[in-house]
N, C-alpha and C positions, 0 to 999 in steps of 0.2 A: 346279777346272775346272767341274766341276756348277753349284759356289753360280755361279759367271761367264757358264753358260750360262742361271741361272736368271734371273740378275738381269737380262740381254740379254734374254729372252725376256718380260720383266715391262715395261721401259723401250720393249721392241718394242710388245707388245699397250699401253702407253699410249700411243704415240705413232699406232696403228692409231686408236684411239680418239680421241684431239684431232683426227684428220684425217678421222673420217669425218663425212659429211656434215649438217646439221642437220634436223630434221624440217620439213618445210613445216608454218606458219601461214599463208601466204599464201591471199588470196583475200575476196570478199568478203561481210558479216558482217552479222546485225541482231541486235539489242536485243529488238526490239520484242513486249512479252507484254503478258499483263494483270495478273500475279506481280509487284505491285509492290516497291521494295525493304525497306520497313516492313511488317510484316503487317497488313492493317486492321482495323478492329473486324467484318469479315464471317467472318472465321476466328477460329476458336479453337486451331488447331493447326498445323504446320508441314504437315502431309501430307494432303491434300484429297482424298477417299471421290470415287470415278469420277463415281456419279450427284450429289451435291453439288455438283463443278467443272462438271459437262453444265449443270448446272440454273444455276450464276453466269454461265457463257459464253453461255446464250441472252438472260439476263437484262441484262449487257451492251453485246450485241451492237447496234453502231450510236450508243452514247450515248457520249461523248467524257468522255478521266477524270477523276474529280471534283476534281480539282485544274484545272479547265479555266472550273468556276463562277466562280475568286474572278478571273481575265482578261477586261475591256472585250473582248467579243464572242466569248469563248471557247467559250459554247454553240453559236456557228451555222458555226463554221469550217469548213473540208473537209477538213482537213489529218489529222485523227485518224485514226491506223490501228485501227481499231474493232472489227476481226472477229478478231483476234487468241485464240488459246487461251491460259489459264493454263500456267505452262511446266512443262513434266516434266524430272524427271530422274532416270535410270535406271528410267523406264516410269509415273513418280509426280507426281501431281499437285501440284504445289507453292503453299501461299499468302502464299510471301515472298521473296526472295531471302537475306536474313537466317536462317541455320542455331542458333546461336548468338549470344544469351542463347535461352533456350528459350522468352520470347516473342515470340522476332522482330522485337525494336524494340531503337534504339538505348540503352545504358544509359548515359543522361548522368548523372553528379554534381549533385546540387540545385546545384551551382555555377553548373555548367556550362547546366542549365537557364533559372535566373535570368538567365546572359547573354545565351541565345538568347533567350528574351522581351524582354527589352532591344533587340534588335538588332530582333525582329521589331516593337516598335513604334515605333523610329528609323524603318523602313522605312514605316510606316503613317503619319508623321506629319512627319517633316523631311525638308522640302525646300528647303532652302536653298542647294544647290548639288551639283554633281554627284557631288563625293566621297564624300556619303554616299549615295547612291543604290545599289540594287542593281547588279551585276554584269550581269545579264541585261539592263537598264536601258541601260546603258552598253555594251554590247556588246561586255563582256568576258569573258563564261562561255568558260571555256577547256574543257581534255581532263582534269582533274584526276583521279585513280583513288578507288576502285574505279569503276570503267566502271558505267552506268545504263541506266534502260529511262525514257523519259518520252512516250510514247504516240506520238509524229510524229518524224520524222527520225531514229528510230533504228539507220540505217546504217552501217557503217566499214569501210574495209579495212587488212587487214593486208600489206604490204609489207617484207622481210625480205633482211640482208646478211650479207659473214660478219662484219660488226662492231656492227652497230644492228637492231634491228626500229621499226619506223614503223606507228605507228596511227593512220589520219585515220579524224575524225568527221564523221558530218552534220551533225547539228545545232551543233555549233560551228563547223564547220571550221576545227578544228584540225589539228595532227599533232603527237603527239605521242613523241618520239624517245627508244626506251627501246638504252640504250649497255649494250655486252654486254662486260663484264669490266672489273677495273680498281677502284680503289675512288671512296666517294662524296666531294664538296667539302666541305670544312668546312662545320658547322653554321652558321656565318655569315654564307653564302652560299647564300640565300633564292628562289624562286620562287615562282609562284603555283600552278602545276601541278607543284610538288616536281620532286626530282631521283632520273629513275628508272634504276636501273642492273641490268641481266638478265646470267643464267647459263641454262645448260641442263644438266639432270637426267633423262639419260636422253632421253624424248620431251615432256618439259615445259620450257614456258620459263619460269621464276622469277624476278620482278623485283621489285626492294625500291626502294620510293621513299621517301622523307623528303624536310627541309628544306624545308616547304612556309610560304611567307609568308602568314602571318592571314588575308589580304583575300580567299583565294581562296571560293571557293562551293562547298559540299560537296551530295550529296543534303537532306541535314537544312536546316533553314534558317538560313542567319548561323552555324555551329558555326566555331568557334575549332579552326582544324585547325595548329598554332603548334608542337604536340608533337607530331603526330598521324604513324605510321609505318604506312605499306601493303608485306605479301606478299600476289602476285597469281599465279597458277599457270595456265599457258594451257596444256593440252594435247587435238591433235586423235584424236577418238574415232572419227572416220569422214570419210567424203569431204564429206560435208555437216554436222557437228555439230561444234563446238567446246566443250569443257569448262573453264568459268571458274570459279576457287574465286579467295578474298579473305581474309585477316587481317587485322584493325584493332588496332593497340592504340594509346590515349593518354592516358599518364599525368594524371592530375589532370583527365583532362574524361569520361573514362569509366570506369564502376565493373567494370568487369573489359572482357578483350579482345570483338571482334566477329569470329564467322565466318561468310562465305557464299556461294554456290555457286547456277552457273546453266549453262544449255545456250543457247550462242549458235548460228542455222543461218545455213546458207550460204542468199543470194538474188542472184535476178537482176535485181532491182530495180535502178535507177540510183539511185546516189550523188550524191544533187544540191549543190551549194552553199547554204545557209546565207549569205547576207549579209548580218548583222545592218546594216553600217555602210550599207548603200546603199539611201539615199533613208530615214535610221531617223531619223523627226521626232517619236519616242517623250520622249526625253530634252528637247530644245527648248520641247513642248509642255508637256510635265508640270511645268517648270521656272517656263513662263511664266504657267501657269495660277494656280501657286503665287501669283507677283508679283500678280494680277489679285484674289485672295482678301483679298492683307495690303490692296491698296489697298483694296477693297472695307470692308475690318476697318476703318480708319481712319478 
């Protein structure tokens, strides 16, 4: 009778539990720091000394980030969110998004390096047609995880069912639909933005993606993400702070796993559209300029 009232009582409080309610994510989100995801050569340490971060954020402020030089008019845009502070998390100044390896950079394999410089001067040098051409180029940069900070359009919202959560981005506008139970497709079946599937842990949502097809674009440049598997851990800290942690591991292109962690806030900023594809005479030109050289070589 006991053990029967025990095990009723166990089968009860589970089933109390599958039914109550999930935590809201919902709502709308920025990116946008100056913590970028690599540590740069301006830190030497994960954890940035008060007056040190004062002294980078004035120094900053208004100059658009230096990945903005190597873009045809990237210096004179308006688009840069520039006032931005480096991002804290749990009251700490942070100089990477990157926790893990301890110097805050990706640990590629001399392999894996050799290909990304390959790929980076395919990019710099063949133009021969569209295929090989960047992602960004092409206007296909998707929502691919772990989630980014890239200076402008760092917005998203989270929107949440009891079967899926939906992340749209700004800067892609994408959505990207992470399916909550169930398991993943065979390996065989490939995406560019992997295939992510979430649980909840309590007040975290935990979503593990794989299966991601080569071609996609990762923060890195041209990285071979083919084996590459992402846990991503969203849980909200407050009415306005979002806590995002990340695990990277992929066999044969990184010399051990990647961890890292960020405080995304809530803003009331609009969520604009991104539309790569409208009126993008990027690709067309670039393509014909090329033609215009060989003839020129000739």
């Amino acid at each position: 009778m006991l053990r029967g009232l025990a095990l009723a009582t166990a089968l009860g409080s589970a089933a109390a539990a599958q039914a109550a309610p999930a935590p809201s994510l919902e709502g709308d989100w920025t990116t946008s720091t100056l913590t970028p995801y690599a540590r740069p050569a301006d830190f030497k340490t994960l954890i940035v000394p008060e007056a040190e971060a004062a002294a980078y954020e004035r120094q900053r402020r208004g100059k658009p980030p230096e990945a903005a030089k190597d873009e045809v008019g990237g210096d004179e845009t308006d688009w840069w969110e520039t006032d931005e502070p480096l991002m804290r998390v749990r009251g700490q100044a942070r100089s990477s998004w990157i926790v893990s390896p301890a110097d805050g950079r990706v640990p590629f394999t001399a392999e894996a390096q050799a290909g990304n410089r390959a790929r980076q001067a395919r990019t710099r040098g063949d133009f021969s047609g569209p295929e090989v051409r960047p992602d960004g180029e092409r206007c296909l940069a998707g929502i691919a995880p772990p989630l980014s900070s890239g200076g402008a359009n760092d917005g998203f919202q989270i929107v949440q069912t009891a079967s899926a959560v939906v992340i749209r981005t700004e800067r892609a506008n994408s959505a990207r639909i992470v399916r909550l139970g169930g398991a993943h497709a065979p390996a065989s079946i490939r995406t560019r933005d992997g295939e992510s599937v979430g649980w909840w842990e309590g007040a975290t949502l935990v979503v593990d993606t794989r299966n991601f097809a080569d071609a996609t674009t990762p923060p890195g440049p041209g990285e071979d993400r083919s084996t590459l598997r992402v846990i991503e851990r969203f849980t909200r800290t407050g009415p306005k702070e979002l806590h995002y942690a990340f695990f990277l591991s992929n066999p044969g292109r990184y010399k051990q796993p990647v961890q890292g962690e960020t405080v995304f806030r809530a803003t009331k900023a609009a969520i604009y559209e991104v539309a790569c594809h409208e009126g993008n005479y990027a690709l067309t030109n670039i393509l014909a300029g090329a033609r215009v050289q060989e003839a020129d070589a000739k």
